[in-house]
C-alpha positions in Angstrom: 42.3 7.6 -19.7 44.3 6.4 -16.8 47.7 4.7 -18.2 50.5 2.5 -17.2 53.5 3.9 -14.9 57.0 3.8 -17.2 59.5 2.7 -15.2 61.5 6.0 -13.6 65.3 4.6 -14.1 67.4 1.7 -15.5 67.6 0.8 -12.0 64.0 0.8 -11.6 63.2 -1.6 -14.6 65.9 -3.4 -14.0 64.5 -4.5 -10.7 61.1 -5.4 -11.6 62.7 -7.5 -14.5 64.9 -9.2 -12.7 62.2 -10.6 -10.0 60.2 -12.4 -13.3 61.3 -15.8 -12.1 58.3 -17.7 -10.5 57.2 -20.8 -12.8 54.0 -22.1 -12.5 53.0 -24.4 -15.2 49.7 -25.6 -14.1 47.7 -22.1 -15.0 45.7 -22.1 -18.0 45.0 -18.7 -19.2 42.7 -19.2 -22.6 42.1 -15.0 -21.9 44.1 -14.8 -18.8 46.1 -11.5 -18.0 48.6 -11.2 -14.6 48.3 -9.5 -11.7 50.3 -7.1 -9.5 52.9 -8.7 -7.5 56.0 -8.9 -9.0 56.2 -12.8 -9.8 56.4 -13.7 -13.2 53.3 -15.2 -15.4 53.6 -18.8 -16.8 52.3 -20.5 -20.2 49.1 -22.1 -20.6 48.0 -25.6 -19.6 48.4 -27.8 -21.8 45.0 -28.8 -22.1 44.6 -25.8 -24.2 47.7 -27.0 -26.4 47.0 -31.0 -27.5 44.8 -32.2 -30.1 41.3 -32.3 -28.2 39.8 -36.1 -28.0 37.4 -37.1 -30.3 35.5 -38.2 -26.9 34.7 -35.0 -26.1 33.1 -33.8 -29.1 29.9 -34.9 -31.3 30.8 -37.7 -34.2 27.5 -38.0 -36.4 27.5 -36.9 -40.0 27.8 -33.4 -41.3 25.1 -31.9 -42.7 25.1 -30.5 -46.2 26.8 -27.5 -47.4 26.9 -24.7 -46.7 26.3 -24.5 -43.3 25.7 -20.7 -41.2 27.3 -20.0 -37.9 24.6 -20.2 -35.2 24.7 -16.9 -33.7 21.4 -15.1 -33.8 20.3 -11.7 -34.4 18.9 -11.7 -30.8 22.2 -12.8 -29.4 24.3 -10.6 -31.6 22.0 -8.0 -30.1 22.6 -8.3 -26.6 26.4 -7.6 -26.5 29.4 -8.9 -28.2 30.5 -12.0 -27.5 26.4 -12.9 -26.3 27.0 -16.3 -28.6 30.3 -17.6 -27.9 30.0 -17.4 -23.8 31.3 -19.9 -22.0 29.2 -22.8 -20.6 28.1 -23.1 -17.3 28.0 -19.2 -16.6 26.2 -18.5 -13.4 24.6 -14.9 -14.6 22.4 -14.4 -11.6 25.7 -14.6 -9.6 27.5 -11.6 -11.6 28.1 -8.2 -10.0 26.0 -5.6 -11.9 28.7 -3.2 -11.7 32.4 -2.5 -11.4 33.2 0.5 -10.2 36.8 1.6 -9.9 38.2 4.0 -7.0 38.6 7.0 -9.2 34.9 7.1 -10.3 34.8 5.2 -13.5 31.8 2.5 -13.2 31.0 -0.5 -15.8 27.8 -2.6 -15.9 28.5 -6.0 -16.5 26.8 -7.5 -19.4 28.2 -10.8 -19.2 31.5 -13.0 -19.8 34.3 -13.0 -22.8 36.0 -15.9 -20.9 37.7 -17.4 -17.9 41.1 -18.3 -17.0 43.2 -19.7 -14.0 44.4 -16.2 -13.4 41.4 -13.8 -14.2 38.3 -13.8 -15.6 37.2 -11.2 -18.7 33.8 -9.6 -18.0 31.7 -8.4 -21.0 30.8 -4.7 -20.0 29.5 -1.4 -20.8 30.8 2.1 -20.0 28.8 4.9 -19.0 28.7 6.1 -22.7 27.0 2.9 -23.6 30.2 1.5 -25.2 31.2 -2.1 -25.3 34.2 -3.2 -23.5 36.4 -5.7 -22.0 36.8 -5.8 -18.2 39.9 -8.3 -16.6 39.7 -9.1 -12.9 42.9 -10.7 -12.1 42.7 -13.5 -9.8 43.5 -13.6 -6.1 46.0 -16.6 -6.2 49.5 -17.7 -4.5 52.0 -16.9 -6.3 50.6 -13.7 -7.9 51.5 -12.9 -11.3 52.7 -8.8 -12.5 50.8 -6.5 -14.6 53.9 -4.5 -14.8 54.9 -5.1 -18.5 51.0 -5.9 -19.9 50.3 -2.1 -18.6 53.7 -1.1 -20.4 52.8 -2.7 -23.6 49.4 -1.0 -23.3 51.1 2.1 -22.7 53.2 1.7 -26.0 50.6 1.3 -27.2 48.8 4.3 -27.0 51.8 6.2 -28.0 51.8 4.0 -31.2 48.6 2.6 -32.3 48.3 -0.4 -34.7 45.0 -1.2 -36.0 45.3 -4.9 -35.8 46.2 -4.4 -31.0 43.4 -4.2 -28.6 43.2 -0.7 -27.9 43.3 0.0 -24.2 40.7 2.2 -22.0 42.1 2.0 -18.4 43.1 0.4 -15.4 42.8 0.7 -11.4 41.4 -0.9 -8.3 37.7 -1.6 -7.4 36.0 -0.1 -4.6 34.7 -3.4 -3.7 37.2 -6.4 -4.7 34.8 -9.2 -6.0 35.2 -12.6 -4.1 38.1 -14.6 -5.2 39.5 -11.6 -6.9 42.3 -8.7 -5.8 40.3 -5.9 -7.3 43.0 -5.4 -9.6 41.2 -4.4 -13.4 42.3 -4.1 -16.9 39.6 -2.5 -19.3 40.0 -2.6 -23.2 37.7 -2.3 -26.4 35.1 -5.2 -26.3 35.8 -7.5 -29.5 33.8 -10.2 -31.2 34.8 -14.0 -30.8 38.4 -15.1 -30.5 39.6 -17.7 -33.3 39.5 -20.6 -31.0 35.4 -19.5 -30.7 35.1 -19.7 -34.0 36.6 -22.9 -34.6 34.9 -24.3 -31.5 31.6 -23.6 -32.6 32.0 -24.3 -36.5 33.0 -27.9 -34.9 29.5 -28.4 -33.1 28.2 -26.8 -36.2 29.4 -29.9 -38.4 29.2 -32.4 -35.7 32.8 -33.1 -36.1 35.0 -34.0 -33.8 37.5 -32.2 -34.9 37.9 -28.9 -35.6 37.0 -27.8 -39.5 40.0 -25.3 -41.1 40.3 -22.0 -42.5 40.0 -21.6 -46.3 43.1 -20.6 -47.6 42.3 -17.0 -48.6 40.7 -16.5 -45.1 44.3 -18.0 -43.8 46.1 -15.2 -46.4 43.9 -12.5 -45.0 43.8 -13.0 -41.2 47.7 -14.3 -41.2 48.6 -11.0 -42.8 47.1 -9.5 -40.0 48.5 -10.9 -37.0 52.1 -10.4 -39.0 51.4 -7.4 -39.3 50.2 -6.4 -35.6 53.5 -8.7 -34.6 55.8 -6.7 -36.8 54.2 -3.7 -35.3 54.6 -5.1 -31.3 58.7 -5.7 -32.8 59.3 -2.0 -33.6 57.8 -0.7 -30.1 60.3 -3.7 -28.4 58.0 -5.5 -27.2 57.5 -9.6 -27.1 54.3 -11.1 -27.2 55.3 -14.7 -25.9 51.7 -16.0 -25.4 50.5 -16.0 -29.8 47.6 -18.7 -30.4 44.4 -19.0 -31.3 42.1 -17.8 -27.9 44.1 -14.4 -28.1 43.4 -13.1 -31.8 39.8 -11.8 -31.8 37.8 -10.5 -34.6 37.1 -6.8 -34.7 33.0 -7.6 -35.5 30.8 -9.3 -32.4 28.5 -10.6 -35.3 30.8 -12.4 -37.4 29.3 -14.9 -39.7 30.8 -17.9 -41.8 29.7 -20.5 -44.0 31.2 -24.2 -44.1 31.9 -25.9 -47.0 32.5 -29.6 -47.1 34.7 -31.6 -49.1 36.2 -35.4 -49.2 38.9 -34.2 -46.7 37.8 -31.6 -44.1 35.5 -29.1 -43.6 36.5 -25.8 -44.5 35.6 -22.5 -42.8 34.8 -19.7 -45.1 34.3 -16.2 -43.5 33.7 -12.8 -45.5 34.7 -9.5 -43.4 37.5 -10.9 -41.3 39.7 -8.2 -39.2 41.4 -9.1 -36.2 43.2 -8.1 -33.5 45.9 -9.2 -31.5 45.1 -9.6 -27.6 46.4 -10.1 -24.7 49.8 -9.1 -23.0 49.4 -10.6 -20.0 52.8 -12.9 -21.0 54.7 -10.2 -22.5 58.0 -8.7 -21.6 60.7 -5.7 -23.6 63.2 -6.2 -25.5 66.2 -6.7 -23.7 68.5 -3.8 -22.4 72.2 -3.9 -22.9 72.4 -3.6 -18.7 70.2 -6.3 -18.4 71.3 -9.7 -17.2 69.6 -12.5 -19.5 67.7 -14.8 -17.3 65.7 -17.5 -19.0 61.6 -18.0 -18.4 59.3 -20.7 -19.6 57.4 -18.5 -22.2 54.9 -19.7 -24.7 51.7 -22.1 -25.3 53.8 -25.8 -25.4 52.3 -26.4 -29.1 53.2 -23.0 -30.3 56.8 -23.5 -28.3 59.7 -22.2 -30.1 62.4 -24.9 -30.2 65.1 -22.2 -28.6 62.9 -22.6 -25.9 62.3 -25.7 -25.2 65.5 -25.9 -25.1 66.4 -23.9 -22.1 68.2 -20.8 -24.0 66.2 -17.2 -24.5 63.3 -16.4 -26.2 64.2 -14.2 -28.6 62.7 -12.0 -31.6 62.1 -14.9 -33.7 60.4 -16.6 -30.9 57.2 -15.5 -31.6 57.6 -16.1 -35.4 57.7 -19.7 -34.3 54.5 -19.0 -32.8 53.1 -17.6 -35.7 53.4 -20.3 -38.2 52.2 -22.7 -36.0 49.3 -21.3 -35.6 48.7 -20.2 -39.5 49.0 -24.2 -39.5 46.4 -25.1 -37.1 44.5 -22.7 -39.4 45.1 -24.7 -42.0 44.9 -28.1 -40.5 42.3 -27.8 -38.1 44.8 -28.6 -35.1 48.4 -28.2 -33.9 51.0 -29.6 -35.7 53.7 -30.1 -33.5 52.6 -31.7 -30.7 53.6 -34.5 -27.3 53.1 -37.8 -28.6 53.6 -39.9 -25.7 55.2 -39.6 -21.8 53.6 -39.4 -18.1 55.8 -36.7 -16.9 56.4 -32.9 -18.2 60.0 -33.8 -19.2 58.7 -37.1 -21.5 56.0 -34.6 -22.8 58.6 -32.5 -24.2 60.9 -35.1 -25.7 58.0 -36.0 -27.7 57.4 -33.0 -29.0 60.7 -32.0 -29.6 61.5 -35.2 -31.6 58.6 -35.1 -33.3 58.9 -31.1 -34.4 62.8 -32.2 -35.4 61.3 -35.3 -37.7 58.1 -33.2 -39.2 60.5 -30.3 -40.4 63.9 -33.0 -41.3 66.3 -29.9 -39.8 69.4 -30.6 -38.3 69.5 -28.8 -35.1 72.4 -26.4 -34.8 75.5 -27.9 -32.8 76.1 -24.7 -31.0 72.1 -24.6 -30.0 72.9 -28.1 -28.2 75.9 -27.2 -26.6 74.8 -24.0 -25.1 71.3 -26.2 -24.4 73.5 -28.8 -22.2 75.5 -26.0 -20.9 72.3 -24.9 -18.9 71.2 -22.3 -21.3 71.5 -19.0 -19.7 74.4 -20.7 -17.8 77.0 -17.4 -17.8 74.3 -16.0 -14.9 74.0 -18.6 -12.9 77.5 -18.6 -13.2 78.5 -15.0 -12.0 75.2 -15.5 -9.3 76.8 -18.5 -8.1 80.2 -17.9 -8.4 81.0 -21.2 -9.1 82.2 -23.2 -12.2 79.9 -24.8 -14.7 80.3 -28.7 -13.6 79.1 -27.5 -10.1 76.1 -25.9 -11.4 72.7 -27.0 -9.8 70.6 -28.7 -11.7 67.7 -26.5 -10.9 69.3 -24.1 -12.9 69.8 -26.5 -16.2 66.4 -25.3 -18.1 66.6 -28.0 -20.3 66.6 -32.0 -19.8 66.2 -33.0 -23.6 67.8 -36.2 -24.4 69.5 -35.0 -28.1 70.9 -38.6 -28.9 67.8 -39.2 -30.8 69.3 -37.1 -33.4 72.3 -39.5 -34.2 69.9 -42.5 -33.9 67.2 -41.6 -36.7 67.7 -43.3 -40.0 68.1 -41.0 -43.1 65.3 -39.3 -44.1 64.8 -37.2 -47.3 61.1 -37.3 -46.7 59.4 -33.6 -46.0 56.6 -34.5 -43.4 55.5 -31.0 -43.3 54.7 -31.5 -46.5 51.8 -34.3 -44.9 49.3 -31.2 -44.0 48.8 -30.1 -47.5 45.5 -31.0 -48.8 46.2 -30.4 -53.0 48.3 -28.7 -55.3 46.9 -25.3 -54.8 47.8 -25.1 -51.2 51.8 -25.1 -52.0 52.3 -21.5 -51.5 51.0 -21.9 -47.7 53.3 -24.8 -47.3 56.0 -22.3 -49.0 55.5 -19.9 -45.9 55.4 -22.4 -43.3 59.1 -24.0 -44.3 60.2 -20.2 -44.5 59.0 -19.4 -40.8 59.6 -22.7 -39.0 63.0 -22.9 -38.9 64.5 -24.6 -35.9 67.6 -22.1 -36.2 66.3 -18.8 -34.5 69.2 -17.0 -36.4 68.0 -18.2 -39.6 64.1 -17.8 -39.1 62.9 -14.9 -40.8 61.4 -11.5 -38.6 57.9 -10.4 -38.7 58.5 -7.3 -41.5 60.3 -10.5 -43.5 56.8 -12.3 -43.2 55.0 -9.3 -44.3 56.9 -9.2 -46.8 56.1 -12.8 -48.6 54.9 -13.2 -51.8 52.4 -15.6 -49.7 50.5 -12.7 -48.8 50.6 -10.5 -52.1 47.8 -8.6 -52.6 46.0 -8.5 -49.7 
């Protein structure tokens, strides 16, 4: 098993840290890991991060309940992943095999999914076992690998049944075309949760997607928190949590739907997970370090310290979390941009409307430090210059915050919108303990694990 090279000094880390500034917030990465220059990574698209138009998916009338998943014993058959492919895969135009420099040679079986940045081959080792293959892509500017390989090699040292385990990494012998022969190999999984809810929506002919009942929502939450809390003790942020990168453990996963007056509900039986995907992630930071801000995070899963310009954080992917334990719920994302032409109108929306849903105040000092530039002590020291002279480039943040003085009073607990009856109070109990706008006040993963919400599983 080949693994990642640790960093050989302070000095050392400090210097690939340090060169994770490149932006570049067109890439969408559904199952997209970096590559090996030493540029940093952005966040998805967000395409993968609004509510999808009802024009793009079926609108005739459900069928009765309940309904089975659509994968076939012949599909489950051929390799995992065989019935959740994505469309328009050219197989007779797949290499057979991927052969790395040191020997090691995978037959390609098919595809777990693509991205701007790689594509994930479905693959088979030498033993026979199913795995995971990433081919990063060859693109300008080129993303690092540095800290996924790190978190892999964490990892390793400290397993967690609820990560993707890792097998090993290198260079082709041949790149493929469009690629820098750069690969990433880990277990092969089943479908990812977006799969699922993808394909329960054709299933229904909905167009929208159907939720997760709330046991399945105690039981794969639980889970992820778990896996999270776990990623936290080894240092390591995740930064890229949602739906396309929390897989389930079993290729042949099968669910009922059950219909009701409201929404159809997803109803699955052996559900374990893992958590994917570390192509976003980065350490904990080191005292010696010098805090430098990066657009981290899917824009609907988007913790509000960052959006605001100042550093993710701990809690950041907590935010993450109970975002996505409500699009479980709901079926789609809850905070979201409700209006705007440009990338900076985009987020206003969003931000006012995650502000209204959860009635917070937002914390003076979060503002201040937010119209101070964010991470504005670095630029100041780079620049040596004082703070009314700083570039604007360097402001992260152009929110508009005098919507918070304008809004009338408002008692009214919109969160409180999403639940469907009385039984689902305890979820809406967890999601006002995890979504709180104040990072200092949100609660850590081992907190999470912790809730009564998840007792007894």
């Amino acid at each position: 098993m080949k693994r990642a090279r640790s960093p050989n000094s302070p000095a050392d880390y400090k210097k690939i840290r340090s060169s994770q500034e490149t932006s570049d917030e067109s890439v969408h990465h559904d199952e997209r890991m970096a590559t090996t220059s030493n540029k940093n990574p952005e966040n998805p698209s967000s395409s993968d991060n609004a509510p999808e138009s009802p024009a793009n998916a079926a609108t005739t009338s459900s069928p009765s309940m309940p309904v089975e998943s659509l994968t076939t014993k012949q599909q489950i058959n051929q390799s995992p992943g065989y019935a959740y492919e994505p469309p328009n895969v050219d197989k007779a135009n797949l290499p057979n095999v991927l052969e790395l420099v040191t020997g090691e040679k995978f037959v390609v079986r098919g595809v777990f999914g693509k991205g701007g940045s790689c594509t994930v081959f479905r693959v088979k080792d030498e033993n026979g076992t199913q795995c995971a293959a990433k081919l990063i892509a060859e693109r300008i500017p080129e993303y690092p690998t540095y800290y996924e390989l790190l978190a892999h090699e964490k990892i390793i040292k400290s397993p967690h049944t609820n990560l993707i385990s890792f097998v090993v990494n290198g260079m082709l012998t041949d790149s493929l075309p469009g690629f820098n022969g750069e690969i990433i190999v880990t277990e092969g999984l089943g479908p990812s949760l977006r799969n699922v809810m993808r394909r329960a929506r054709l299933d229904t002919n909905r167009a929208y997607y159907p939720s997760f009942c709330t046991d399945n929502i105690k039981r794969i939450g639980s889970q992820i928190a778990k896996a999270m809390a776990h990623l936290e003790t080894l240092k390591i942020f995740h930064l890229d949590l949602k739906a396309g990168n929390v897989v389930f453990v079993k290729p042949d996963i099968r669910y009922t739907i059950e219909h009701n007056d409201i929404q159809p509900t997803i109803q699955m039986g052996d559900i374990g997970i893992k958590v994917i995907d570390f192509g976003c992630s980065a350490s904990h930071w080191e005292h010696w370090e010098n805090k430098k801000w990066r657009r981290v995070q899917p824009p609907a899963l988007r913790s509000p310290e960052v959006m605001m310009g100042l550093l993710y954080n701990k809690k950041s992917d907590v935010w993450s979390l109970g975002c996505l334990i409500a699009e479980m719920f709901v079926g789609q994302f809850i905070f979201y941009s409700t209006n705007g032409n440009t990338e900076q109108e985009k987020n206003q929306s969003q931000f006012e409307l995650t502000a209204s849903r959860l009635n917070h105040a937002v914390p003076m000092d979060m503002i201040q430090a937010s119209q101070r530039g964010g991470c504005v002590n670095y630029y100041l020291l780079l620049f040596k210059t004082c703070e009314q002279s700083l570039p604007l480039d360097f402001r992260h943040c152009e929110l508009d915050y005098n919507f918070l003085n304008e809004r009338p009073p408002n008692d009214r607990d919109q969160l409180m919108n999403i639940m469907r009856e009385e039984a689902d109070i305890p979820l809406y109990k967890l999601l006002k303990f995890m979504l709180i706008i104040d990072p200092n006040e949100r609660p850590s993963f081992e907190d999470v694990v912790q809730h009564w919400f998840f007792e007894g599983i």
